[in-house]
C-alpha atoms as a printed R data frame, in Angstrom:
    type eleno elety resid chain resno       x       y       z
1   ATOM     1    CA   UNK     A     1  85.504 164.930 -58.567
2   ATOM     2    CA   UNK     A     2  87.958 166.689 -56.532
3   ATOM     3    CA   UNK     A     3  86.401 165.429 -53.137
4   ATOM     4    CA   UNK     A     4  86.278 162.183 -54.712
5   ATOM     5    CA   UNK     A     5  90.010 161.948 -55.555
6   ATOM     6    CA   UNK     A     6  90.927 163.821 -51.828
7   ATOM     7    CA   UNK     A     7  88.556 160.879 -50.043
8   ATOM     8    CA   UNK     A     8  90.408 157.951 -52.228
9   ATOM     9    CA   UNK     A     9  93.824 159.249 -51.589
10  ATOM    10    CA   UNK     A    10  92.789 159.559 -47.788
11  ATOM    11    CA   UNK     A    11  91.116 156.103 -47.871
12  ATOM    12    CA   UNK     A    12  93.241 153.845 -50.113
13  ATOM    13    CA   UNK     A    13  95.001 152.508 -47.485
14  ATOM    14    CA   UNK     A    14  91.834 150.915 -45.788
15  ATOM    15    CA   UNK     A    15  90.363 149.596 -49.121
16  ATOM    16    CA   UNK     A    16  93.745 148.014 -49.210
17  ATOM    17    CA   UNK     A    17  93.545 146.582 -45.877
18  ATOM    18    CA   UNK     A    18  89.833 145.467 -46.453
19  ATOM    19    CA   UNK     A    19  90.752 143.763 -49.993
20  ATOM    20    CA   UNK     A    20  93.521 141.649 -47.791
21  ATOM    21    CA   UNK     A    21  91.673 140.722 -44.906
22  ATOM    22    CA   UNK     A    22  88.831 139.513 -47.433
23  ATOM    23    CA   UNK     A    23  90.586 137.365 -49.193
24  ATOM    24    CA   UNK     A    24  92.376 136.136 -46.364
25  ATOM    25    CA   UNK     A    25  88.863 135.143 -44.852
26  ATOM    26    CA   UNK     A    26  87.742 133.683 -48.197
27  ATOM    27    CA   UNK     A    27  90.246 130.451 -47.590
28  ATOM    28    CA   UNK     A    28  90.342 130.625 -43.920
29  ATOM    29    CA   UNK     A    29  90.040 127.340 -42.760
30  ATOM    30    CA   UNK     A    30  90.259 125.855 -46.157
31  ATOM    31    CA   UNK     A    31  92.838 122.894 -46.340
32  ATOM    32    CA   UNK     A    32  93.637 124.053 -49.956
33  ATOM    33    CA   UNK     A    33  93.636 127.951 -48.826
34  ATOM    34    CA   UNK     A    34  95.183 129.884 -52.008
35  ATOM    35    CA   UNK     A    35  95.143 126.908 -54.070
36  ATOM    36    CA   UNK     A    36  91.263 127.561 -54.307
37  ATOM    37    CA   UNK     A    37  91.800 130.587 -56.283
38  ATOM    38    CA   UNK     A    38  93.863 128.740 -58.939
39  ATOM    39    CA   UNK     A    39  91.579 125.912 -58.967
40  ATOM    40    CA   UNK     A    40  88.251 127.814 -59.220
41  ATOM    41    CA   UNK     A    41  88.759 129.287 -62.636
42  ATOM    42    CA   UNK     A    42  90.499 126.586 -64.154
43  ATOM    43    CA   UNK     A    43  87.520 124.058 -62.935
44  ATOM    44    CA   UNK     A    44  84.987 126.964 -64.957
45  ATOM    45    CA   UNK     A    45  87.243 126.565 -67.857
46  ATOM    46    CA   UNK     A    46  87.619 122.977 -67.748
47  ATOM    47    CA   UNK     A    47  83.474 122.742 -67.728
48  ATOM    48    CA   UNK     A    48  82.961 125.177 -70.865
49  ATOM    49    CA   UNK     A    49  85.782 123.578 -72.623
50  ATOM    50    CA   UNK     A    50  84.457 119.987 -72.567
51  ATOM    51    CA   UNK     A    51  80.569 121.123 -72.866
52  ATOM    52    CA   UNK     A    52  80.878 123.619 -75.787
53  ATOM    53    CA   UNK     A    53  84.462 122.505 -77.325
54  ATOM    54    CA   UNK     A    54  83.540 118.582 -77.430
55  ATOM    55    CA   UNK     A    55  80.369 118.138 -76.910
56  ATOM    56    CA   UNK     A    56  78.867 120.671 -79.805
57  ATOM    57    CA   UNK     A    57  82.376 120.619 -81.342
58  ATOM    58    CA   UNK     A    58  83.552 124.648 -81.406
59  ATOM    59    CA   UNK     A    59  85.894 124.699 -84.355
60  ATOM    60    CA   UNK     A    60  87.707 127.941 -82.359
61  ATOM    61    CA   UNK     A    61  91.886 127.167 -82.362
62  ATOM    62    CA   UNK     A    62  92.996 127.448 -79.216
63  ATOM    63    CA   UNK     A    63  89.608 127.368 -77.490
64  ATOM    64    CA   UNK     A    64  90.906 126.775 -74.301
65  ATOM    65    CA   UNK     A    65  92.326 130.052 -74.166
66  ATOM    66    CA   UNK     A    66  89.681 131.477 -76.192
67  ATOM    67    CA   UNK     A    67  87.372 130.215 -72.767
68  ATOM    68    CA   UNK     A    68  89.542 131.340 -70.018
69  ATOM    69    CA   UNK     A    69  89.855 134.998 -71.885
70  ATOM    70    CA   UNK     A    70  86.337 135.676 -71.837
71  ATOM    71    CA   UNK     A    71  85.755 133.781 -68.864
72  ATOM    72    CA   UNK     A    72  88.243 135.958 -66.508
73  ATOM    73    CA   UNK     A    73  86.486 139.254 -67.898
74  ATOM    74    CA   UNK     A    74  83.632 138.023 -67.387
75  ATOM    75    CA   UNK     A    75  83.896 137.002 -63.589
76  ATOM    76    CA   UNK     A    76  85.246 140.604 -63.052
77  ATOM    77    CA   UNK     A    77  82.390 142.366 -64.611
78  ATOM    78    CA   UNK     A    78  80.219 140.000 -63.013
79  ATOM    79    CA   UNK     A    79  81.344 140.402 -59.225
80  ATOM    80    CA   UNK     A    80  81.493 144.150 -59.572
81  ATOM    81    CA   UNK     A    81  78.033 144.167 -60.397
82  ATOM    82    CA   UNK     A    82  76.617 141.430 -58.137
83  ATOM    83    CA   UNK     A    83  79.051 142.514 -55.263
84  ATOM    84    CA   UNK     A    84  78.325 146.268 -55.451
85  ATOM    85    CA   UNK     A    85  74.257 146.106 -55.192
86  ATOM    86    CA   UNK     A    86  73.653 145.262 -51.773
87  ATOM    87    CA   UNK     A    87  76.865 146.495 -50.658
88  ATOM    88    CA   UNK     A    88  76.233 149.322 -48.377
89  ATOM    89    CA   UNK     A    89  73.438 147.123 -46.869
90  ATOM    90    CA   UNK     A    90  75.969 144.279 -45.861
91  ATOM    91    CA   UNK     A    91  78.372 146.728 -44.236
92  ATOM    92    CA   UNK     A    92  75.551 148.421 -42.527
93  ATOM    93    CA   UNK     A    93  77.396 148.085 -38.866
94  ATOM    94    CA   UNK     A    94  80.085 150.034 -40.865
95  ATOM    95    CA   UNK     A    95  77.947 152.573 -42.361
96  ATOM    96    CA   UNK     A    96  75.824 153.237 -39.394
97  ATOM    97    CA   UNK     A    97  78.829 153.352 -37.047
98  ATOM    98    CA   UNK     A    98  81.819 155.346 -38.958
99  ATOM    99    CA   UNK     A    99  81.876 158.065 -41.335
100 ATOM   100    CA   UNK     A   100  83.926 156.408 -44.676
101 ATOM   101    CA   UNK     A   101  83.230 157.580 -48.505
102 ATOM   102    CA   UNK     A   102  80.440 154.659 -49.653
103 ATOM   103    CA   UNK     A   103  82.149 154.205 -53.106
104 ATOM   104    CA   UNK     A   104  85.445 152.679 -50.957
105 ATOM   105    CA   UNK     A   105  83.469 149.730 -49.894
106 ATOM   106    CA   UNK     A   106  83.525 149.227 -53.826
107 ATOM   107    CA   UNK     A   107  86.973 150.518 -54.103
108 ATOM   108    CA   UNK     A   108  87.985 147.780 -51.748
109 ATOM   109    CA   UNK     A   109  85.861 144.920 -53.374
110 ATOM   110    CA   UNK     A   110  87.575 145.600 -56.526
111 ATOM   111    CA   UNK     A   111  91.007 145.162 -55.303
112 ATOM   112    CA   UNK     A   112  90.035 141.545 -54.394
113 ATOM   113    CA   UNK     A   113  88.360 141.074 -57.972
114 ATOM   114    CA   UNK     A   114  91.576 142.171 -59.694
115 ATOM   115    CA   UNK     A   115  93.337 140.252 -58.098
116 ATOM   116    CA   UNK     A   116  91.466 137.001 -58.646
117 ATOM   117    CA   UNK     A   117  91.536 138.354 -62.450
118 ATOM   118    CA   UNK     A   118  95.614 138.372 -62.726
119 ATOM   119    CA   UNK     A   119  95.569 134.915 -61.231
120 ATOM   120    CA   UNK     A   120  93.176 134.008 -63.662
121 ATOM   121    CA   UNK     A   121  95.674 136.088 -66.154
122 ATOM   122    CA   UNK     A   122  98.509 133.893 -64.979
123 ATOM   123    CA   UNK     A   123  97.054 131.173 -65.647
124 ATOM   124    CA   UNK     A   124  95.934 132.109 -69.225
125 ATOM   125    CA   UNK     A   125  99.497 132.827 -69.739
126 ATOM   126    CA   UNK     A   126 100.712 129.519 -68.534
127 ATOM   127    CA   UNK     A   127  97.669 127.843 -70.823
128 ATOM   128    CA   UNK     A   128  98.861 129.497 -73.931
129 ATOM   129    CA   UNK     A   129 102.173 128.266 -73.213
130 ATOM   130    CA   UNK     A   130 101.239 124.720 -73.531
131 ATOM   131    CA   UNK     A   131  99.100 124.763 -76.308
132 ATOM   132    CA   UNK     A   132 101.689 126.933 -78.362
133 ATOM   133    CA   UNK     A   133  99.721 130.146 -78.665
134 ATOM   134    CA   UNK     A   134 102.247 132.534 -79.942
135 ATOM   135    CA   UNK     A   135 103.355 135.123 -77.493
136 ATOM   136    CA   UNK     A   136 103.491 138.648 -79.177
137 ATOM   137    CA   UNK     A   137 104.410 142.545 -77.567
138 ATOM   138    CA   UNK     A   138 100.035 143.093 -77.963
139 ATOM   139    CA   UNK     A   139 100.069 141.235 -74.856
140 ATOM   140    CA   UNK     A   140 101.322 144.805 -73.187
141 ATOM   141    CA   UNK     A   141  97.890 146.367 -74.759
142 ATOM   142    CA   UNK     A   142  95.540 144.240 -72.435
143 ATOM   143    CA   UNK     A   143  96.215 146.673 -69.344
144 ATOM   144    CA   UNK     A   144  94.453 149.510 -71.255
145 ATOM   145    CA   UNK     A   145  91.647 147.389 -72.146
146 ATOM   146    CA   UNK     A   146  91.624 146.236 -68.994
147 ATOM   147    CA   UNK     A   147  91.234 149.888 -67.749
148 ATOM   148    CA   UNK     A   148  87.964 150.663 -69.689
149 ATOM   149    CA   UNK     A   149  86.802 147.500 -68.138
150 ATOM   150    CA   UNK     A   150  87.388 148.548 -65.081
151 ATOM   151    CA   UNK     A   151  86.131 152.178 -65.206
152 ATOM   152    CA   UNK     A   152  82.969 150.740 -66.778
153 ATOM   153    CA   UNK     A   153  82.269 148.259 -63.942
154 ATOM   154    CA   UNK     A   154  83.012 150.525 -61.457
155 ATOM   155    CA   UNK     A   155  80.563 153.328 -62.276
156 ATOM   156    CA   UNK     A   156  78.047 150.775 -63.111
157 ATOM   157    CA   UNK     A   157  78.616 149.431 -59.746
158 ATOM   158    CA   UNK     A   158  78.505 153.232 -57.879
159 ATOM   159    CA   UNK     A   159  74.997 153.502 -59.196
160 ATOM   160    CA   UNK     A   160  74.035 150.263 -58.232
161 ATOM   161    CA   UNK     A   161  75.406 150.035 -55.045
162 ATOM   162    CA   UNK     A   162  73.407 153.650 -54.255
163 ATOM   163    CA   UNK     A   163  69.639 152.281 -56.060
164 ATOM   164    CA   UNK     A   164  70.421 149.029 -53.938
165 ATOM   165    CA   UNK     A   165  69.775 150.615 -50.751
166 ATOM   166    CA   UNK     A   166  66.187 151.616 -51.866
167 ATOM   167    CA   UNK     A   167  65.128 148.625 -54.457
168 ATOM   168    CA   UNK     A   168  64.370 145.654 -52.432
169 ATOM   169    CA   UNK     A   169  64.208 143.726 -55.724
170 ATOM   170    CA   UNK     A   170  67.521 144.941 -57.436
171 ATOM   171    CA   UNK     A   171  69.350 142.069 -56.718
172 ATOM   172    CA   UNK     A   172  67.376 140.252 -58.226
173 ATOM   173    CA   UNK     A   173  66.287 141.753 -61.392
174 ATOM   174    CA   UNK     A   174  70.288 142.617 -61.880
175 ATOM   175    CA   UNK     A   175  70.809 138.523 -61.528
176 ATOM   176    CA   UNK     A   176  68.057 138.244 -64.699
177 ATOM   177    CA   UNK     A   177  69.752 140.675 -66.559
178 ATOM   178    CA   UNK     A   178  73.606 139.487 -66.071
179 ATOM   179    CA   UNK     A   179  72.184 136.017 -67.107
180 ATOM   180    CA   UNK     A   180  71.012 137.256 -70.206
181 ATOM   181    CA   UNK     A   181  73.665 139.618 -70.922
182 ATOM   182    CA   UNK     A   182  76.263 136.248 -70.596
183 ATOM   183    CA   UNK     A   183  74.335 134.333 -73.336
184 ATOM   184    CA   UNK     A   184  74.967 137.563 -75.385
185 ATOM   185    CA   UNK     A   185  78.364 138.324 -74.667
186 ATOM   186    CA   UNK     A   186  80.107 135.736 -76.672
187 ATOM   187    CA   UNK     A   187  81.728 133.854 -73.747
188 ATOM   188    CA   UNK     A   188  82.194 130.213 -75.059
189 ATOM   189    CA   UNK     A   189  81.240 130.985 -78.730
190 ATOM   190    CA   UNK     A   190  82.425 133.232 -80.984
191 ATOM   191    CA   UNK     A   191  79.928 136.259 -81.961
192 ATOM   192    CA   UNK     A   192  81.478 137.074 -85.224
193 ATOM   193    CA   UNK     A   193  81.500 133.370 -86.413
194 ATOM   194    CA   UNK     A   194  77.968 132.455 -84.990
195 ATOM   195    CA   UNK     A   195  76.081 135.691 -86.230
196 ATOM   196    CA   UNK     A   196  75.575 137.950 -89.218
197 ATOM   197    CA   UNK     A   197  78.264 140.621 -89.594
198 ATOM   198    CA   UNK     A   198  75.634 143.045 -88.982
199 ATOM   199    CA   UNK     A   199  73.892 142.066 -85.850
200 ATOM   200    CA   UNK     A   200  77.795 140.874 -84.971
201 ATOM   201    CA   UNK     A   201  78.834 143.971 -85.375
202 ATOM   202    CA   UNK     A   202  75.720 145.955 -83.535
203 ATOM   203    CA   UNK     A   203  76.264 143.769 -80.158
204 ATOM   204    CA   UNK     A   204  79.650 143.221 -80.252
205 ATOM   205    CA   UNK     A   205  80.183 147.108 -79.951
206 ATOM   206    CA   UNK     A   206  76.805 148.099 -78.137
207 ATOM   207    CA   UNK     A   207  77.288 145.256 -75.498
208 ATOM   208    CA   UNK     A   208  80.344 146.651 -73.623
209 ATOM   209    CA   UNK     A   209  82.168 143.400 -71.914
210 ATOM   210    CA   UNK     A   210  81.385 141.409 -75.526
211 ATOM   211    CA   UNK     A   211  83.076 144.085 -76.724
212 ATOM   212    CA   UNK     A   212  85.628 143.672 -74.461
213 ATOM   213    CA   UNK     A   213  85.949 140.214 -73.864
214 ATOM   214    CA   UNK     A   214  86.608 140.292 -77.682
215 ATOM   215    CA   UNK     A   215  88.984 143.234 -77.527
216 ATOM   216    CA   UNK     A   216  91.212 141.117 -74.839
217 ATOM   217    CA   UNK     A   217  91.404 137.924 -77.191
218 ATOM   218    CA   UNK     A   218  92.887 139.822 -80.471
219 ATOM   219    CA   UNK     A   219  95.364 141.141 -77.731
220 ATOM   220    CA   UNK     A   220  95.990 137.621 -75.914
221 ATOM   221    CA   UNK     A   221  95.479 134.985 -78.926
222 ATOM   222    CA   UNK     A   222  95.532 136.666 -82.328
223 ATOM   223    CA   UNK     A   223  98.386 139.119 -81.490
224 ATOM   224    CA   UNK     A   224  96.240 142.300 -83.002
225 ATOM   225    CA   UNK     A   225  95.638 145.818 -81.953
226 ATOM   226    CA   UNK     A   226  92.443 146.614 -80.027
227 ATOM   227    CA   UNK     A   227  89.609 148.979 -81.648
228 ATOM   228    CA   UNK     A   228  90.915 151.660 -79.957
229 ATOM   229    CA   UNK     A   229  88.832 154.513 -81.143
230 ATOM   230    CA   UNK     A   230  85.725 152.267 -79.532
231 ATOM   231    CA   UNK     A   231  87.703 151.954 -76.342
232 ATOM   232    CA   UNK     A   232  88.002 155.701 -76.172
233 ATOM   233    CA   UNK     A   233  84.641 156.127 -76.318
234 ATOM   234    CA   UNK     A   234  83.206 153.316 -73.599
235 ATOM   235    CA   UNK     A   235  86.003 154.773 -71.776
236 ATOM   236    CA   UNK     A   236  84.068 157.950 -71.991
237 ATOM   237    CA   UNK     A   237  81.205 156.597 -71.259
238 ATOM   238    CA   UNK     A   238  82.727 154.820 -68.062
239 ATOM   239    CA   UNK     A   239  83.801 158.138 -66.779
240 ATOM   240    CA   UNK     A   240  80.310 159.976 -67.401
241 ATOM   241    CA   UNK     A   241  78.793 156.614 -65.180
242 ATOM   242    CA   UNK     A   242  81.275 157.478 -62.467
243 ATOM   243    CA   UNK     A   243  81.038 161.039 -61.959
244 ATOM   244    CA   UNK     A   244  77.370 160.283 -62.402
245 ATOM   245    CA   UNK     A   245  77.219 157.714 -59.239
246 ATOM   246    CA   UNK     A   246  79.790 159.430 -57.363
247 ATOM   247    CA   UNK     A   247  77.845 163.369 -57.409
248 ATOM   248    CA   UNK     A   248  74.430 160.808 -56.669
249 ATOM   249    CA   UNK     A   249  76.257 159.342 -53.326
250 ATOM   250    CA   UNK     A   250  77.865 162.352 -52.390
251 ATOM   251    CA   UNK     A   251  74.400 163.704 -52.749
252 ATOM   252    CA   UNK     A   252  73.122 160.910 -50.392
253 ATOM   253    CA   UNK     A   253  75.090 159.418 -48.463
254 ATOM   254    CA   UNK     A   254  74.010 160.979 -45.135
255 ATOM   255    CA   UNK     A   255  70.701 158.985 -45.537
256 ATOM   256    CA   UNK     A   256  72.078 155.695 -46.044
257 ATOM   257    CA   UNK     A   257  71.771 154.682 -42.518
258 ATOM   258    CA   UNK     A   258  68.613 156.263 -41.457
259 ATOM   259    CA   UNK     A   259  67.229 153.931 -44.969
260 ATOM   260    CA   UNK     A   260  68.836 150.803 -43.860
């Protein structure tokens, strides 16, 4: 861990630079440019809104902002893990070429995913204005939640992003498996109101961004305090996945290119 935190305080500056000249590409050329990145998620939330709010009638108040809550977490967890497998194989004229830490390419990637997820914050914000959600202080609490979310997607990613460069087929089978595990999350329905308070329960604390994605929504809509002694321990369990992928890349990195 100690080379890890020497290589991201040497680094940081380039995952910086890498986060802004991606998402400067992203709307280069675009007549909307920027606007794209307001009008994406709301167009996601519009869709689930009208499909599962009027069309099979949710009963959830606010469900809007119940939507773009669990939505936003979502899309974060979801691009770390889809962005991170066949990362070091799309930057192989960067790997081959110059010596950088492997876990900065996902360093940088995140950067760009955070900050799609505070626009998509901003916007939540602005949504719960109109519709009258009240605003309380347990709106300050989201930035630790959103820290365990973070530390979990990132050492899922490291691990990932390392098996990618041998498993052909990860891609894919990690595509299955985020499908499945966003039909289990709870991301336009609620999982305590659909499901026994047992099985509720069981994936709503074994399923870590249902967990979270729940965790957020006391925080943003029903002005309560997080589970925090569960957020400790994914938390944990975030850390053990980092140090886990970042000892197997440090282990491996030097055969990356002669792999790919």
């Amino acid at each position: 861990m100690k080379k890890f935190c020497i290589n991201i305080k040497k680094y940081y500056k380039y995952a910086l630079y890498s986060a802004k000249a991606e998402l400067k590409s992203e709307v280069a050329g675009s007549y909307l440019n920027w606007l794209w990145w307001i009008i994406e998620p709301l167009c996601f939330m519009l869709i689930y809104t009208f499909v599962f709010g009027y069309i099979f009638k949710s009963n959830i108040e606010y469900f809007p902002v119940f939507i773009f809550t669990g939505l936003s977490a979502w899309e974060f967890f979801n691009r770390m893990i889809t962005g991170s497998v066949k990362l070091i194989i799309n930057n192989r004229g960067l790997v081959t070429k110059v010596y950088i830490p492997k876990y900065i390419l996902l360093l940088a990637k995140s950067f760009t995913y955070l900050f799609k997820l505070f626009i998509a914050w901003l916007l939540n914000l602005v949504l719960m204005l109109c519709l009258g959600v009240p605003f309380t202080w347990h709106l300050v609490l989201a930035l630790p939640i959103l820290i365990v979310l973070y530390v979990i997607s990132f050492g899922l990613g490291l691990l990932l992003m390392h098996f990618g460069v041998y498993l052909v087929d990860l891609a894919n089978l990690v595509k299955i498996g985020l499908r499945m595990l966003f039909y289990l999350s709870g991301v336009f329905y609620s999982i305590r109101g659909r499901l026994d308070s047992l099985l509720g329960s069981i994936l709503l604390k074994a399923n870590p961004i249902a967990f979270i994605m729940d965790e957020f929504r006391k925080v943003f809509m029903y002005g309560q305090l997080p589970n925090f002694l569960f957020l400790f321990i994914w938390f944990v369990i975030g850390i053990i996945l980092c140090a886990i992928g970042i000892h197997v890349i440090h282990k491996n990195e030097n055969n990356y290119a002669k792999v790919i």
